[in-house]
C-alpha positions in Angstrom: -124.3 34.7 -48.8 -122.9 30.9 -49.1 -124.9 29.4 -46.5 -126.8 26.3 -46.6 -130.5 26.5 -46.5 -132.1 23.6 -44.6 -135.9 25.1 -43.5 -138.0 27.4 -44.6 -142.1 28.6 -43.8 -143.6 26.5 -47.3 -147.1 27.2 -46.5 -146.5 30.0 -49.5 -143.0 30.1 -51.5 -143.0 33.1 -53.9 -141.8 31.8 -57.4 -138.3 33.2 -57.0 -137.3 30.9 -54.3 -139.5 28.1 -55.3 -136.2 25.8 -55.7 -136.3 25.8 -51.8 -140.2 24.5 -52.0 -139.1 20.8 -52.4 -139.1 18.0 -49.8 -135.2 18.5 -49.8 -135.7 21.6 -46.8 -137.9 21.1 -43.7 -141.1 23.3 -43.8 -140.9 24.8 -40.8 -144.5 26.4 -40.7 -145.7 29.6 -42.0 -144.9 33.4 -41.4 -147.2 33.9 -38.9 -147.6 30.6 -37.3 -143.7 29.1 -37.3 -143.2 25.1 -36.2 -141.0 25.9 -33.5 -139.9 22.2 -32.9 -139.6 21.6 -36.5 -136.8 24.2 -36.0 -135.2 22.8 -33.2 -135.0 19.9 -34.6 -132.8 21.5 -37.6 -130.0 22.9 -34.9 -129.9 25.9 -37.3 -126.2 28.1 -36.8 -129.1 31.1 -37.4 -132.1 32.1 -37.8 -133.4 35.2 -39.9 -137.0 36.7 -39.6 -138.5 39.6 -40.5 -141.4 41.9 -39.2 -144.4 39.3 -39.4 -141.9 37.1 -37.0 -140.6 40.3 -34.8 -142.9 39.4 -31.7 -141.7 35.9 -31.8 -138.6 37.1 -31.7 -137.3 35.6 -28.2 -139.0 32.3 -29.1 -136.3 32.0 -31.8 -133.6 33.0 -29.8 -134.3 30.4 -27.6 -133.1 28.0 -30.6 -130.6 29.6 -32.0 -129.0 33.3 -32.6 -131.6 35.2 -34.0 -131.4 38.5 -36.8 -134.2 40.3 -37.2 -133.9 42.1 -40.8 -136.4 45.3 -41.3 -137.2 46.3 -44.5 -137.5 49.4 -45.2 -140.6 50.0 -47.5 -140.4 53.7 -48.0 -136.9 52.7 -49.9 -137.0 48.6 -50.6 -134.8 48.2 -53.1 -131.7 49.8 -50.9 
């Protein structure tokens, strides 16, 4: 997509993105439990989450612009 990562949840990084597990990006929580200030503090341009962040949903948009991206399991790959 050619944007810079700065945070990410670190409390578990799946081995394809474990070059974003170094000190280099701000762990900003976990999936379910998300360091809302640690993100603030980053004055991300956006902020993607998925269904295990959906009901936090306004929390992030108070941050900064907020997608929520659904996956659809019934055909993931698409």
């Amino acid at each position: 997509m050619g944007v810079e990562i700065t945070g990410l949840p670190q409390a578990i990084v799946p081995k394809t993105l474990e070059k974003y597990a170094g000190s280099e990006y701000t762990n900003v929580g976990s999936l379910k439990e998300p360091d809302f200030e640690a993100l603030h503090e980053l004055q991300p341009d956006v902020i993607f989450i998925s269904g295990r962040q959906a009901e936090l949903y306004d929390q992030f948009a108070e941050i900064a612009p907020t997608v929520f991206v659904e996956v659809d399991y019934a055909n993931y790959m698409s």
